[in-house]
N, C-alpha and C positions, 0 to 999 in steps of 0.2 A: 353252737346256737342253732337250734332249730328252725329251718327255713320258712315257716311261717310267723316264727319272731323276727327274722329280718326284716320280713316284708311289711311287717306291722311298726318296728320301729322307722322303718323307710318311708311310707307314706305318714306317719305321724311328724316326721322332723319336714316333711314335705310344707306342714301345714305354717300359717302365719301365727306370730307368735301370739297373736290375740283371739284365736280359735276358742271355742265354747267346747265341753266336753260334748254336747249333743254333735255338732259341726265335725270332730274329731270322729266319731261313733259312725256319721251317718259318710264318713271320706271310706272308715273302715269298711263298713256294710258293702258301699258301691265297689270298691275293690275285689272282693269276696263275691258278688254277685258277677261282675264280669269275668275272675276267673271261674269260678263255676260254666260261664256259658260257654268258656273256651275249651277247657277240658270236654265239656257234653260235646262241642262241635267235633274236637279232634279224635274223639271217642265214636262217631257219628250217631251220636242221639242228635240226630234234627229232623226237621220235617219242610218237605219241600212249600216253597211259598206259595203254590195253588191249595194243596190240600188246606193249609192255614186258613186261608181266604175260604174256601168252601164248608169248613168247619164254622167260622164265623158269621158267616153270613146264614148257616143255618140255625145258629145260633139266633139269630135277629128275626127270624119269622113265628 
């Protein structure tokens, strides 16, 4: 079994047995998105937290 079916039947037996398919979906999604930003960090796609800040905030003027 492929290892993103593991992970997927893992967090779905995680859930309570009165989950909603949306509720299911969206446990899915958040999973997926944190591994996404782990790999990017371990990969070093990130950006230091001043540039962030300074990107934003020029965003705001």
């Amino acid at each position: 079994m492929s290892q993103a079916k593991e992970s997927m039947i893992e967090i779905i037996g995680r859930q309570p047995d009165d989950s909603t398919y949306d509720e299911i979906l969206r446990e899915l999604a958040f999973a997926r998105m944190v591994q996404r930003g782990l790999d990017d960090s371990a990969a070093g796609r990130t950006h230091a937290t001043a540039e962030v800040a300074e990107a934003i905030e020029s965003w705001c003027k």
